[in-house]
C-alpha positions, 0 to 999 in steps of 0.5 A, spaced: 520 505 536 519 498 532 512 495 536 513 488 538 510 483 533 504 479 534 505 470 534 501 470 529 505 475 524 511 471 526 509 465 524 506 468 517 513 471 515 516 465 517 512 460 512 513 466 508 520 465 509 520 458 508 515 459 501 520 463 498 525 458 498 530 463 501 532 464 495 535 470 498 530 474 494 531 482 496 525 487 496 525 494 497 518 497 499 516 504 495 511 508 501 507 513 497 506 518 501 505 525 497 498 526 497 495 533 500 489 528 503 484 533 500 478 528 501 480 528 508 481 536 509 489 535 512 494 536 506 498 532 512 493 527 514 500 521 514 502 526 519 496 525 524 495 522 530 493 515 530 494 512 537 499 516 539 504 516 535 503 518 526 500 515 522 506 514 517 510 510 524 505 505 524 506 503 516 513 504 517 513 499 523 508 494 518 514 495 512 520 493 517 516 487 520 516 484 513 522 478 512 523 480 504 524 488 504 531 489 505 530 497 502 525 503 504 524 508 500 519 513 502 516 518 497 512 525 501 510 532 498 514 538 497 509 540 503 510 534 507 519 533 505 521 536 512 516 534 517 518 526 514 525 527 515 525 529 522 520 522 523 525 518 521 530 522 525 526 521 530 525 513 530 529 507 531 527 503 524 532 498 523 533 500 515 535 507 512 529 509 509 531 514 502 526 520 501 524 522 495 520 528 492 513 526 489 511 528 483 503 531 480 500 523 479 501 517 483 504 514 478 509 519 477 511 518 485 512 511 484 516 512 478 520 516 483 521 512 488 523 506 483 528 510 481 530 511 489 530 503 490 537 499 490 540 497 483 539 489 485 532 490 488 528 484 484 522 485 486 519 493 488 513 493 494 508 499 493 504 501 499 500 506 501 502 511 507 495 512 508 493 504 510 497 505 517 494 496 519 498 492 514 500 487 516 508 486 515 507 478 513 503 482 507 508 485 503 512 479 504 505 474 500 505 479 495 512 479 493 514 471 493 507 472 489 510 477 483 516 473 483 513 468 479 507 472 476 510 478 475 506 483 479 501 481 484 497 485 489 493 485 495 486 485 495 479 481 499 473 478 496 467 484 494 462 482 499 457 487 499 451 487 493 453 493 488 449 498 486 451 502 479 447 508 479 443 511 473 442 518 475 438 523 480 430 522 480 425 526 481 427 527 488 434 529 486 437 523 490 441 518 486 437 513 482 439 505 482 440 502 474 441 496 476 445 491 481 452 489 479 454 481 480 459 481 485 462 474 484 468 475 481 469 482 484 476 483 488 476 490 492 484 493 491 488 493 496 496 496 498 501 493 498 502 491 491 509 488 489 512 488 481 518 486 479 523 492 478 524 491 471 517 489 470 514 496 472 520 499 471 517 499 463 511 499 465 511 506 468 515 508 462 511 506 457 507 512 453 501 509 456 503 512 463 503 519 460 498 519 457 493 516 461 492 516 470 491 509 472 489 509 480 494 504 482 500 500 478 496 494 478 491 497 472 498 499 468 499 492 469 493 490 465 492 495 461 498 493 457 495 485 457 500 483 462 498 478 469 496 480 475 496 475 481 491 477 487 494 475 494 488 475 499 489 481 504 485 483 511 479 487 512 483 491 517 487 494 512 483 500 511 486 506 507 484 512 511 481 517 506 476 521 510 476 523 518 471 517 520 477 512 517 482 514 522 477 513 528 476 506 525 483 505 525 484 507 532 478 503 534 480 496 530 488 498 533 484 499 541 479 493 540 481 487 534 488 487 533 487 480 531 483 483 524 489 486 524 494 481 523 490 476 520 491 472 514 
């Protein structure tokens, strides 16, 4: 079932909203979701429980939350096709959500599920199905954002100090090379919105095949063409190891406010 939204994700869709013009914009949301979680230890690791209820359902909630996402397109695994399906069965989301087959390489189950994305999509919404805290009023930041850019994605201030490493010293331990400024630095987030027609070509373009880029974004780049930064929340962690998912439950149990922050 849908979770009743927070005030304060209401009133950031209906700014959102109000900045978009109600130009009547229409947005489909791509959650990739077709990893084997080898990191974590769980090829199903979408499917785990988190607070209840799947992870997956919580993104799923975030995604229908969004005032600007008209479509849903939800690229899972071989392994993992099956057990999707029955969640969206099972559910109560007020769009119908297409499930595509992804493919060996992030980019090749993004390119999937664009393909899957209705013909008069303006603006495609990338997210992760392992960053089960976005807030819905996000996706709607980072599509309003690529309209006029063309791509843009969320992400937070770097505020740690950064170490480049240089090596194992004679203990066998990690050496430190040097320390890495951190002004300027922008850790990368999910979602990431494109227009369609943008990352279509992108992804289409030989330097997709040729290359493995960690998100669309570094695509974007690497062909000279913009990307805007929408401030994302720290809460919007993506869960990689085991510790993350006891993370998740504990900012969902204690600080639902960094949750939905802005």
């Amino acid at each position: 079932m849908l979770a009743p939204e927070p005030q304060a994700a209401q009133a950031e869709r209906a700014e959102t909203a109000h900045e978009a013009g109600g130009t009547g914009l229409r947005a489909a949301a791509v959650v990739v979701a077709a990893g084997r979680g080898e990191r974590f230890g769980a090829a199903d690791k979408v499917f785990l429980p988190l607070a209840g209820r799947p992870m997956l359902a919580h993104v799923l909630d975030a995604v229908h939350a969004a005032e600007l996402v008209a479509a849903v397109v939800l690229v899972v695994g071989v392994h993992t096709r099956e057990r999707a399906e029955r969640l969206l069965a099972e559910g109560a989301w007020r769009l119908p959500v297409t499930v595509v087959t992804g493919g060996e390489r992030r980019q090749d189950s993004v390119a999937a599920g664009v393909a899957a994305v209705p013909a008069d999509t303006e603006v495609v919404v990338v997210h992760d199905g392992a960053r089960p805290l976005v807030a819905g009023g996000l996706f709607d930041r980072a599509a309003a954002a690529a309209v006029e850019v063309g791509a843009a994605i969320a992400a937070v201030p770097v505020t740690d100090t950064l170490k480049r490493a240089a090596g194992d010293g004679p203990s066998g331990a990690e050496m430190v090379g040097a320390t890495v400024p951190r002004e300027g630095l922008w850790a990368a987030q999910t979602p990431q919105a494109f227009r369609r027609d943008r990352l279509a070509a992108a992804l289409a373009d030989p330097a997709a095949a040729a290359t493995t880029f960690t998100d669309e974004a570094a695509l974007f780049e690497h062909l000279g063409w913009p990307v805007a930064l929408v401030q994302g929340h720290r809460g919007n962690i993506k869960v990689t190891h085991p510790e993350d998912l006891a993370l998740a439950e504990a900012l969902l149990a204690g600080t639902r406010p960094l949750v939905t922050s802005r």
